[in-house]
Structure formats: structure tokens, C-alpha cells
C-alpha positions as CSV (number, residue, x, y, z in Angstrom):
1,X,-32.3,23.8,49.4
2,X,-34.6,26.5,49.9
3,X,-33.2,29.9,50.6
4,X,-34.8,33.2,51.9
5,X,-32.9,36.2,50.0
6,X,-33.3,40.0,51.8
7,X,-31.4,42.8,50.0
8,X,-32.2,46.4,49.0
9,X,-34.1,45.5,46.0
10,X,-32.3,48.7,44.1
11,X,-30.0,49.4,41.8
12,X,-26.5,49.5,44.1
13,X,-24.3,46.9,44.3
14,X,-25.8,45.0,46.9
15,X,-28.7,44.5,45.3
16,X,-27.2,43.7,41.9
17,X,-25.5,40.7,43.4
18,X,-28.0,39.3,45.7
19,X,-30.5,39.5,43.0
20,X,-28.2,37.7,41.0
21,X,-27.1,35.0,43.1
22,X,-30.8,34.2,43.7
23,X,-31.3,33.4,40.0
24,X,-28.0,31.4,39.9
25,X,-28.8,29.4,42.9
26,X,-32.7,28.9,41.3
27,X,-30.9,27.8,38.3
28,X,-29.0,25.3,39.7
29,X,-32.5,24.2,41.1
30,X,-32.9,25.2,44.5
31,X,-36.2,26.7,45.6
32,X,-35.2,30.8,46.3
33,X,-37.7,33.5,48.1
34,X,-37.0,36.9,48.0
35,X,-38.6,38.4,50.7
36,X,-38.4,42.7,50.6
37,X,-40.3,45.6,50.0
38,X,-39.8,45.6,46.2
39,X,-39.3,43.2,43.6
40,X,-35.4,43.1,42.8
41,X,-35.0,45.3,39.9
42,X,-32.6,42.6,37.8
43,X,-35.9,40.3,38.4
44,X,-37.3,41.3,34.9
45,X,-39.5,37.8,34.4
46,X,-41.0,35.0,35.7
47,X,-38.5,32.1,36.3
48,X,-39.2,28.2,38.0
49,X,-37.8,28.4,41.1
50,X,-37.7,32.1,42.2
51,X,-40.8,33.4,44.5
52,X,-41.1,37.0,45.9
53,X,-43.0,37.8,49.2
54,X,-43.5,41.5,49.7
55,X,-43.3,42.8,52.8
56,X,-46.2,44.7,54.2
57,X,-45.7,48.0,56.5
58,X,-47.9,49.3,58.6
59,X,-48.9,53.1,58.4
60,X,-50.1,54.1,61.6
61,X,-50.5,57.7,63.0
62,X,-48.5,57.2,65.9
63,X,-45.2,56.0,63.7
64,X,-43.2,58.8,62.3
65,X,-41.7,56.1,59.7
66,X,-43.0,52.3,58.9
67,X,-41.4,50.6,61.5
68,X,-39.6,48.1,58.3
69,X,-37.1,46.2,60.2
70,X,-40.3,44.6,62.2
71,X,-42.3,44.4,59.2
72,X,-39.8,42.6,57.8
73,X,-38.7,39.7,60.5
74,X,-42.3,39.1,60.7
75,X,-42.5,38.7,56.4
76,X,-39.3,35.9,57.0
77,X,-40.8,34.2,59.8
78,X,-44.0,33.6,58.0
79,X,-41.8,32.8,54.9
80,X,-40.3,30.1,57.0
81,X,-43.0,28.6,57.9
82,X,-44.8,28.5,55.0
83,X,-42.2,27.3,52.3
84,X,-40.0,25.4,55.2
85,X,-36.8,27.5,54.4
86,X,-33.9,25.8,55.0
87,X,-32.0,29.3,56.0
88,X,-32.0,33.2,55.4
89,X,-29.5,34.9,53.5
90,X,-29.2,38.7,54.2
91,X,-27.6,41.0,52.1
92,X,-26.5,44.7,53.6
93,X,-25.9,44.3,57.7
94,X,-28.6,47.1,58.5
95,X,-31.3,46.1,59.2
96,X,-31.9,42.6,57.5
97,X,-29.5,40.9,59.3
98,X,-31.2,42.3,62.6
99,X,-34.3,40.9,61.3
100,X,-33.3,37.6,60.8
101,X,-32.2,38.0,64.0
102,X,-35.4,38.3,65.0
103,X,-37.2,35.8,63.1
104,X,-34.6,33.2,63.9
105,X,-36.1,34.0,67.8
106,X,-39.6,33.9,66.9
107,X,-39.3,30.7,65.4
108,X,-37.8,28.9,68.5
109,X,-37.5,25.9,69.3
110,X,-36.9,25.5,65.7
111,X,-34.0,27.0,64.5
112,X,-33.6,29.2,61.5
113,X,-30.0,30.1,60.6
114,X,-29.1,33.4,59.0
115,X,-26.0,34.0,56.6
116,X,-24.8,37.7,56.4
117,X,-23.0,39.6,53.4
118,X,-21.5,42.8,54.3
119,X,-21.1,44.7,51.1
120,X,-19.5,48.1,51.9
121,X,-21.8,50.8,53.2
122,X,-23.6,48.5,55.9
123,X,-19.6,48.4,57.6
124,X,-17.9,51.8,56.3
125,X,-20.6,54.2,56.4
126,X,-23.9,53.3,58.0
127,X,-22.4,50.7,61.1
128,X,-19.5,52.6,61.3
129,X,-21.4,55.2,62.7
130,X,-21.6,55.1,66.4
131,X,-24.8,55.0,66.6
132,X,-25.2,52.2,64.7
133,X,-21.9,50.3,65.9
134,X,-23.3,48.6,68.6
135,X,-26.7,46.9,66.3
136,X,-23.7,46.3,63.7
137,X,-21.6,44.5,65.7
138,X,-24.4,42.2,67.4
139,X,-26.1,41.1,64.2
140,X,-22.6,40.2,63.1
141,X,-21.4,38.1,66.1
142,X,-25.0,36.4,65.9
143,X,-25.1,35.1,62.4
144,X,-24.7,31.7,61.5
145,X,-21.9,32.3,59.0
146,X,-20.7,36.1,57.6
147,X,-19.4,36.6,54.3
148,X,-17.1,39.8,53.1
149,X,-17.5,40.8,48.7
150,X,-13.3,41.5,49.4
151,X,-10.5,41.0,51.7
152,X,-10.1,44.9,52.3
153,X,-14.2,44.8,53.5
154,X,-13.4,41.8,55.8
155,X,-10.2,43.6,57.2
156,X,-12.3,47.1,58.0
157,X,-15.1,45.0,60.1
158,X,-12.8,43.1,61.9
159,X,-10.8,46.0,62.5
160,X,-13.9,48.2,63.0
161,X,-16.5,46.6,65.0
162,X,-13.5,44.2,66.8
163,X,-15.1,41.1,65.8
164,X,-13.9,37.8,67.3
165,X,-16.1,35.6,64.8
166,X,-14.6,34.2,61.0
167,X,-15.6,36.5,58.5
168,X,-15.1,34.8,54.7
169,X,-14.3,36.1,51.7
170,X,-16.8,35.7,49.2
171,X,-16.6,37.8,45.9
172,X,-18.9,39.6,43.7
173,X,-19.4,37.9,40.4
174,X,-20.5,38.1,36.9
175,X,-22.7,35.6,34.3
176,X,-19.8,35.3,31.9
177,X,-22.1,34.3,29.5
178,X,-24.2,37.1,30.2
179,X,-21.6,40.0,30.3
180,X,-19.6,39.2,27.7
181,X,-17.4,41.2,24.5
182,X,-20.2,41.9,22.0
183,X,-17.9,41.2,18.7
184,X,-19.0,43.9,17.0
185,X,-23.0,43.5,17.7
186,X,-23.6,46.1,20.0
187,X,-25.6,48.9,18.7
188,X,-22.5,51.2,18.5
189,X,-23.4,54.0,15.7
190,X,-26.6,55.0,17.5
191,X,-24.3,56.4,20.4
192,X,-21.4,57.6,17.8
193,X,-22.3,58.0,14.8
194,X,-19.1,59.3,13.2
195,X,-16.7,56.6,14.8
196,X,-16.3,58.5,18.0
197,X,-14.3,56.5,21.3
198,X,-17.1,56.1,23.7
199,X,-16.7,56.2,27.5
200,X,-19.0,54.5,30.0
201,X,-19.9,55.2,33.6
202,X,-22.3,52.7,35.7
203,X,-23.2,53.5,39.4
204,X,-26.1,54.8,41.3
205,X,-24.8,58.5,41.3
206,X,-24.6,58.9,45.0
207,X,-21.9,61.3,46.3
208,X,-19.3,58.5,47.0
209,X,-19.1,57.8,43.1
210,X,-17.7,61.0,42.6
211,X,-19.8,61.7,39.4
212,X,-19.1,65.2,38.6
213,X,-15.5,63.7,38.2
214,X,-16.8,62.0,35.8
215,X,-17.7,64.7,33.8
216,X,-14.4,66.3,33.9
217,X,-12.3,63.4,33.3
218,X,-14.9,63.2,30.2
219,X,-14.2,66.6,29.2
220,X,-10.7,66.6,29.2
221,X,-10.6,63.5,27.3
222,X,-12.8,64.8,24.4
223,X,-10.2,68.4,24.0
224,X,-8.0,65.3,22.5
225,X,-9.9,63.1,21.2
226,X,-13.1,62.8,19.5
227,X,-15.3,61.0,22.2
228,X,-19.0,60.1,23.8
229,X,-19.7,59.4,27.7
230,X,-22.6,57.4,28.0
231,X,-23.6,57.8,32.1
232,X,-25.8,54.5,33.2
233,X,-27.9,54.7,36.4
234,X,-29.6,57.6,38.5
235,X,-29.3,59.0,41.8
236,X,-28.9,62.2,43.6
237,X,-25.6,63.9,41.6
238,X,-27.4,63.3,38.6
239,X,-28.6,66.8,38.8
240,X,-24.6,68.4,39.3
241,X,-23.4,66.2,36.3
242,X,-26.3,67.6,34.1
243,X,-25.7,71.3,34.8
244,X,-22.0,70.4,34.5
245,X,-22.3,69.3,31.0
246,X,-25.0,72.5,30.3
247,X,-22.4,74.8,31.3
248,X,-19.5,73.0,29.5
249,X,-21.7,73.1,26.3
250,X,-20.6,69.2,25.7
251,X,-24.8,68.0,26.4
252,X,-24.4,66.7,23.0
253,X,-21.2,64.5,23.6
254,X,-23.0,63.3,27.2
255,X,-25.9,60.5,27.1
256,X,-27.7,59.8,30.0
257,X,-29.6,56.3,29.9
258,X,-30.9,56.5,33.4
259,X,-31.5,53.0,35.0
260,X,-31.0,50.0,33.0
261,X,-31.4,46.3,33.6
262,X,-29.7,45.1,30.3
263,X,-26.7,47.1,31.3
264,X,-24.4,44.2,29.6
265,X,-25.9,45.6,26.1
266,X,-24.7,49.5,27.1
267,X,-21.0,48.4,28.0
268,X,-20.5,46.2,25.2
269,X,-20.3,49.3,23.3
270,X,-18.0,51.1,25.4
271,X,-14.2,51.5,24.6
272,X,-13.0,52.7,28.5
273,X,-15.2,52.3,32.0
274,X,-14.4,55.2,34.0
275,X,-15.2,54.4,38.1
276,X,-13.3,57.8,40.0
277,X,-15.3,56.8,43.1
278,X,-14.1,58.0,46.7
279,X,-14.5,54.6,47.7
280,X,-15.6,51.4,46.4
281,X,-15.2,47.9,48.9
282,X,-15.2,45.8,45.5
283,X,-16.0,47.9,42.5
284,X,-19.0,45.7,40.7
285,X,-19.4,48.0,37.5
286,X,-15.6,47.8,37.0
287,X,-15.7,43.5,37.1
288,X,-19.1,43.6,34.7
289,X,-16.9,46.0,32.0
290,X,-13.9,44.0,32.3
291,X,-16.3,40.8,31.4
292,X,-17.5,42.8,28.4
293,X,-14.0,43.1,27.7
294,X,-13.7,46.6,28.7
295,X,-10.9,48.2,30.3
296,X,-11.3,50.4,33.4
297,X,-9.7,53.7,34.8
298,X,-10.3,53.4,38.5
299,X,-10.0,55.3,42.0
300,X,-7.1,53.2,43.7
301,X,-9.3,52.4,46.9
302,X,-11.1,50.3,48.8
303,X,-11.1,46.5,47.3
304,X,-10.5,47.4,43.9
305,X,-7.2,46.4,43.1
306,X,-8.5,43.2,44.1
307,X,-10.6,42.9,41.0
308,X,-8.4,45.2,38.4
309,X,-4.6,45.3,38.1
310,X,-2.8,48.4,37.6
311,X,-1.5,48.3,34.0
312,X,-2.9,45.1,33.3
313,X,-6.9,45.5,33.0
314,X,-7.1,49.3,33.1
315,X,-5.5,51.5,35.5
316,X,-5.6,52.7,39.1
317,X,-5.2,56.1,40.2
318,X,-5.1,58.2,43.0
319,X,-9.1,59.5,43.9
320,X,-10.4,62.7,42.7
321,X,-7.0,62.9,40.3
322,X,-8.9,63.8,37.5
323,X,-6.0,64.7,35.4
324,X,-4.0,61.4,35.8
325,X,-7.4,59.3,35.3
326,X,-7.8,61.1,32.0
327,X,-4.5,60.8,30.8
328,X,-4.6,57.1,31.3
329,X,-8.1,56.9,29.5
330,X,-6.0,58.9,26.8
331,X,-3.7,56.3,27.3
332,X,-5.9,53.4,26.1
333,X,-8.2,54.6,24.1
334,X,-5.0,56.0,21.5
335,X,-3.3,52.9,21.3
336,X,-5.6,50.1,19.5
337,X,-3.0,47.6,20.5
338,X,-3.1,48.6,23.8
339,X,-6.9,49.0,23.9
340,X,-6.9,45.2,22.1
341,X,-4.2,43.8,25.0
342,X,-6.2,45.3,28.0
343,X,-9.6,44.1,26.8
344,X,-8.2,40.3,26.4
345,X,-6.5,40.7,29.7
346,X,-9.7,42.0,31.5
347,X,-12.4,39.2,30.2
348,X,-9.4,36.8,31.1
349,X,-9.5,37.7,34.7
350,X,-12.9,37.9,34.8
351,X,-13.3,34.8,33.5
352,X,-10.7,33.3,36.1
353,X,-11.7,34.6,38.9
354,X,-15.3,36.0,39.3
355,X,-17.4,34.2,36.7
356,X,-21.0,32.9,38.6
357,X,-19.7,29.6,37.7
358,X,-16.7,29.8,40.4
359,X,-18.1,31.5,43.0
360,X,-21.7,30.3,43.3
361,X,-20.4,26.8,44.7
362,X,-18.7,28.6,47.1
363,X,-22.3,29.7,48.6
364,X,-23.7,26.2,48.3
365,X,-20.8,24.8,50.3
366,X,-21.3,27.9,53.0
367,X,-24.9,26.7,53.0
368,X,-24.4,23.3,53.5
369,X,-21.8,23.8,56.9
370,X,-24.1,26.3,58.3
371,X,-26.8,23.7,57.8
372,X,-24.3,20.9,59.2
373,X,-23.8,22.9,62.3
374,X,-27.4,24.3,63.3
């Protein structure tokens, strides 16, 4: 087949996964064109089978901003046309799925069908606002097939925006040959070099991930035990955790690694993930640790007990309970055989349930009905 891919070519979640699908799907040898502003940043070389068609704004005077959701159904149209795309596949409802909207019109008689993936914010933050409901809502009920990351995301829009279309459940995933435990080969002394317990965090530090919990669940953990926090990604609280870790005189304890791409590498060498998040519809960092073999403390929200079990992976706890989350790092990170009997446990459900292996197919044969039925 050949696919046109839109997503937010960043480092959130939506991103990660679209990004990677596209090089699972080019893999498995079907022609894939990213068409956005940026080149996805897990993109990192040249591979048969993947294209990328930038987008091109216009800056005019008379706009106060680029008018990108135009830019961008005119970049798929011409995509479509020039490569003969079987179909779009949009990732984040606003405003891709709008565009494809568009493009899909432009290119009548011909018709171009669009599948959309909500992945969290598009349906609990952005379309939920009322403003926004209304767009939401029609690019949902127009696309050719809509897919949820977890059962909780597919619940909210249907509850949300009242849809009367099918919304399926599609997971995030994980390369499990890509993420996967490091036996000993990750690069651990350079982050402790005296046999410290490390902690990992992985998000794109925006408010909803809670990061300065981060840092106090981190702190309290090192009063007890000897410990390093190594804090993957960037975004706007990276700022707060940095002065909080100044003021608590533990910068020395506290590595930030900014954005990554090899992030596999980073959490092989990690004993606990911590992901105290306010809300999380699937909780992608959590599902690439437990791949690594890496247990998780997590908010209890959202679609994460979907991916992690209470007890069994890592634990759940109440958001913004920093106490609790830190005991229960405490918890694992004390016990080697517990630490040994949650890391199994978490690259076995990871390999069960969520490895590309299982869920790509499940894309191809969503493909392949839309395609029957356009």
C-alpha cells in the first residue's frame, strides 16, 4: 500500500508512535509518506520505503499566524496525486484530520479515505474545549475509520463528543527488539559510578507530567537510599525541576539528558521508571521501560492500568501522591528479588501484548476494510 502519515513531528507520544508505525509499515514494504512541517524526530536516517514531503506555509502580512491546516490539506492533496496514495493516516484529531478532510474534497470525484488516531490531548484537552468541540466532533464522524491508543480514550470521545460512529481500539506499541533489557551492556557507571540505584523519567515536561513531582518523589527516595534520576526530554517545567534540584542541593544526583532519540539506550540503565503524570490516555514511556525490563511507579489514571498492573509490573498510585509513589519505588528498588520478579513480569507483558509485531497487522487489516469499503 502506499500510506500518507501526518502527526506532530515532536517528541510527545503522538508523534513517537506515528513515526514509528511508519517505519514498521515501510518495513514490511509498503510505500509510506510523511507529509508535516518537520521531519519526525525518531526519523534519524534514510530508509527504502519512507519519503517526507514538507509542508510549505505561507507568511503573508495580512495572517497573524501561517494559516497550517490549509497549508497542510493542500501538501496531502498534491501528495496524493503525485505518489497515488492509497489513503491518509492522521495522527492527533486537530487539525490533520480536518485537513484530510479537506484534501479528501479537493480530490473529488476520486476518493481519498482518511483514518484517524486520537491519542489523548486532541479529545481531553484541545477538542474538549468548546471551542474546538464542534471541528472535533465533525472530523471524527467524517473519517473513514477512527482508532483509540486505549479503551479509556475511546470511552471519553464517545462519551464526550457523543459520537454515533465505531471507534477501535488500537494500542501504542514497542519494537521488542528494539526496547529491550540490556543484560548488563548499558553504559551504567557513567551515570553511577559508585553502584548507585538509578531512576528514570521520559516525557515532554509539559505541566500534565507533573515533573516537579518528579523531583520530590526523587528526593525522598535518595534520604534512603543511595540513588541517581536521570530526567529524558525537554519542555516547559524543565525550568521548575532545575531550580528545584538547585534549591534542594541534589544537582549532582539529577542528570538531565534533554531530548533523545536512542532513548531505549537511557532506560536500559534504569532500575525504576517514575511517570506521576495528572493524566496519561495510555502512558507510552511506562510500556517502552517495561520492554527494557523496567518496572514503573505510575499515576493511577487515564489508560494506564491498561498497559501496567498494580503489583505486577510496577505500581499505581493515586496522582500527585508523592509519598506513596516514593515508598513503592523504595519498595522495588530494596528488594533485588522483587526488582528481578517485576522486571520479568514487565518485558513479559510487553512482549504479549504491545510488541510492533502484534499490533502492526492490526493497521494493515484496518487499511485493507477502509480500502474495501471506499
Amino acid at each position: 500500500m502506499r500510506i500518507g502519515i501526518t502527526c506532530y513531528p515532536t517528541y510527545g507520544g503522538s508523534g513517537v508512535v506515528a513515526t514509528e508505525l511508519g517505519l514498521e509499515l515501510a518495513a514490511r514494504g509498503h510505500d509510506v509518506h510523511f507529509i508535516s512541517y518537520a521531519m519526525p524526530v525518531r526519523i534519524t536516517e534514510a530508509a527504502e520505503h519512507i519519503h517526507f514531503h514538507e509542508v510549505e506555509m505561507l507568511n503573508y502580512p495580512l495572517f497573524d499566524h501561517p494559516p497550517y491546516t490549509l497549508a497542510l490539506a493542500t501538501a496531502m492533496t498534491n501528495v496524493a496525486v503525485n505518489e497515488s496514495l492509497d489513503l491518509l493516516h492522521v495522527h492527533y484529531a486537530i487539525p490533520h484530520s480536518v485537513s484530510a478532510y479537506l484534501a479528501r474534497a479537493m480530490l473529488k470525484p476520486r476518493r481519498l479515505p482518511f483514518v484517524t488516531t486520537l491519542h489523548g490531548t486532541d479529545i481531553t484537552l484541545v477538542g474538549a474545549d468548546r471551542s474546538y468541540l464542534p471541528i472535533t466532533r465533525f472530523s471524527i464522524e467524517e473519517s473513514d475509520a477512527v482508532t483509540a491508543i486505549s479503551e479509556y480514550l475511546r470511552q471519553v470521545t464517545l462519551r464526550e463528543f457523543d459520537i454515533r460512529r465505531p471507534v477501535e481500539v488500537i494500542p501504542n506499541f514497542v519494537n521488542c527488539e528494539v526496547f529491550r533489557p540490556a543484560n548488563g551492556k548499558c553504559r551504567r557507571e557513567e551515570f553511577a559510578p559508585h553502584g548507585e540505584k538509578i531512576l528514570v523519567h521520559l516525557s515532554n515536561f509539559r505541566p500534565v507530567k507533573r515533573v516537579p513531582d518528579v523531583v520530590e518523589i526523587f528526593s525522598l527516595v535518595r534520604r534512603e537510599l543511595p540513588t541517581k534520576l536521570l530526567m529524558i526530554g525537554d519542555g516547559p517545567d524543565r525550568t521548575i525541576a532545575e531550580w528545584m534540584v538547585r534549591e534542594k542541593k541534589i544537582s549532582r544526583d539529577v542528570i538531565f539528558l534533554g531530548k533523545q532519540n536512542q532513548v531505549q539506550d537511557l532506560l536500559n540503565c534504569a532500575d525504576v521508571l517514575l511517570l506521576p503524570s495528572d493524566l496519561e490516555s495510555f502512558g507510552l514511556a511506562a510500556l517502552e521501560g517495561m520492554a527494557c525490563g523496567v518496572p514503573a511507579v505510575c499515576s493511577r489514571v487515564g489508560g494506564v492500568s491498561e498497559v501496567l498492573r498494580d503489583g505486577v509490573e510496577g505500581f499505581l498510585v493515586e496522582a500527585r501522591d508523592v509519598h506513596t509513589m516514593a515508598t513503592r519505588a523504595l519498595e522495588i528498588l530494596s528488594s533485588p528479588e522483587r526488582h528481578a520478579e517485576m522486571s520479568l513480569a514487565a518485558r513479559q507483558r510487553a512482549l504479549r501484548n504491545f510488541c510492533s509485531n502484534n499490533i502492526i497487522p492490526l493497521y494493515e487489516d484496518l487499511y485493507q476494510r477502509v480500502l474495501k469499503n471506499s
